[in-house]
C-alpha positions as CSV (number, residue, x, y, z in Angstrom):
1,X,-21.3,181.5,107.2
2,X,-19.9,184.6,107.8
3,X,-17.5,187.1,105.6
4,X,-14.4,185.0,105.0
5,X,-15.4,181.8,106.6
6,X,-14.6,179.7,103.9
7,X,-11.0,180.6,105.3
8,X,-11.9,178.0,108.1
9,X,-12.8,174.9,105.3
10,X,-10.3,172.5,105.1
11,X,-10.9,171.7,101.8
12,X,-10.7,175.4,101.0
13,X,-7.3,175.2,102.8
14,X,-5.9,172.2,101.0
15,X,-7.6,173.4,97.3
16,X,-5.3,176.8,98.4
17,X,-2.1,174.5,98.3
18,X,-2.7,172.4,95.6
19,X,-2.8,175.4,93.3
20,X,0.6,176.4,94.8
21,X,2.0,173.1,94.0
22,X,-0.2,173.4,90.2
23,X,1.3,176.8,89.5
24,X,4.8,175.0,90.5
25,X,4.2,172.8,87.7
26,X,3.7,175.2,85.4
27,X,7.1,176.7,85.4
28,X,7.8,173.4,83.9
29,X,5.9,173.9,80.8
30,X,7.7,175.3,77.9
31,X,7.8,178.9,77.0
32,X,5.9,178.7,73.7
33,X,3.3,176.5,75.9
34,X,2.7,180.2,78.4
35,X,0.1,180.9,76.8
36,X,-1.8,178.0,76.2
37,X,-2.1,175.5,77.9
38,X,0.0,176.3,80.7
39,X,-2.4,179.4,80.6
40,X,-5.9,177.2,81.2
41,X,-4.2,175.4,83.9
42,X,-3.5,178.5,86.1
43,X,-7.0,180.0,85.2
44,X,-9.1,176.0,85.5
45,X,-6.4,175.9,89.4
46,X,-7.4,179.6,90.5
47,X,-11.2,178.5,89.7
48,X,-11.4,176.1,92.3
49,X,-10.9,177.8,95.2
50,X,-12.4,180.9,93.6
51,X,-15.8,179.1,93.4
52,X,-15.5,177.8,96.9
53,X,-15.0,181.2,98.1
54,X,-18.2,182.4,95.9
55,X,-20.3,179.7,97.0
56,X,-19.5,179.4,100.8
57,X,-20.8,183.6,100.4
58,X,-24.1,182.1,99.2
59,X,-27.0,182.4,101.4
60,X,-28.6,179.2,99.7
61,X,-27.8,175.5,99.9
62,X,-28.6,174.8,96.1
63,X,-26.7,177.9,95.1
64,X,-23.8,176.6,97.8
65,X,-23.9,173.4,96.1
66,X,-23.8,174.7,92.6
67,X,-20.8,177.3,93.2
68,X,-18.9,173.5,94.6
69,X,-20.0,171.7,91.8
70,X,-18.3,174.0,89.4
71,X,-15.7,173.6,91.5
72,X,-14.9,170.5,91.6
73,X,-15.5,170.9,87.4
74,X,-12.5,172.7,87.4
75,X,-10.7,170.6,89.7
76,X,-11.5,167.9,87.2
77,X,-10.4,170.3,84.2
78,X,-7.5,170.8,85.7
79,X,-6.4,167.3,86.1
80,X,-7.4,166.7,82.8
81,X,-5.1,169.2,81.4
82,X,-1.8,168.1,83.3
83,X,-2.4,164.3,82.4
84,X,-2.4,166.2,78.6
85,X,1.1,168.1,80.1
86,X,2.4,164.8,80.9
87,X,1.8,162.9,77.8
88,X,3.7,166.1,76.0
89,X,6.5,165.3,78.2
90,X,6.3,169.3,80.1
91,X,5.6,167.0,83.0
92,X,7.1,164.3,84.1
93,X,4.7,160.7,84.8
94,X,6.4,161.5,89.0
95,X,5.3,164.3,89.2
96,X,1.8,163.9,88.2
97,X,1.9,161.0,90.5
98,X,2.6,163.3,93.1
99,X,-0.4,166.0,92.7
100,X,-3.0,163.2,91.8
101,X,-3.6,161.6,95.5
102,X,-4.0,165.8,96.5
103,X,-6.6,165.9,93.8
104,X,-8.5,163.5,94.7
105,X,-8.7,164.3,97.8
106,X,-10.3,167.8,97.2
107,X,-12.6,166.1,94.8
108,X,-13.6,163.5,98.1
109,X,-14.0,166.9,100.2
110,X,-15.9,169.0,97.8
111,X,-18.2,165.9,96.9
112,X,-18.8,165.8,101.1
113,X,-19.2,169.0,101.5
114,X,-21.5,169.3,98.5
115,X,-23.7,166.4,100.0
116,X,-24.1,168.2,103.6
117,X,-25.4,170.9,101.8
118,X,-27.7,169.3,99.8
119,X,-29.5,167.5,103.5
């Protein structure tokens, strides 16, 4: 691929919104929670599309595939954390609803793309 083709991935499109919508989320944590948690969700969102960027610049298929493996780790991180935001009532059970069909499929796309990569 060339310099900023990962521009072009869909999955690097839809990862782009879904942090928008995360970092929505966050101004829904408490204040004292700013730098906590509400801080390792920003940083575990940003990470996803940060590593797809990284690894699409990889001249390598394994190295590809790892940079999208860690990834889709923090995709998973991140999930993990608002379910945690939820249960502490800074998110509501809706609006987790909402994000978690977008999560998963990032994690379907990443898996994929991972896969073609790995042929």
């Amino acid at each position: 691929m060339t310099s900023f083709a990962y521009r072009k991935l869909s999955v690097y499109q839809k990862a782009l919104q879904w942090v928008i919508d995360v970092y929505g989320l966050y101004k829904k944590f408490p204040d004292y929670e700013k730098f906590s948690l509400a801080s390792q969700v920003r940083r575990a969102a940003v990470s996803v599309t940060s590593n797809i960027a990284e690894g699409m610049s990889r001249t390598s298929n394994k190295e590809i595939a790892h940079f999208l493996e860690i990834s889709y780790g923090s995709l998973m991180e991140t999930q993990s954390q608002l379910e945690i935001a939820q249960l502490l009532n800074y998110i509501t059970k809706e609006t987790l609803d909402e994000i978690d069909p977008k999560t998963e499929e990032i994690a379907r796309m990443l898996s994929g793309l991972k896969s073609s990569k790995m042929r």
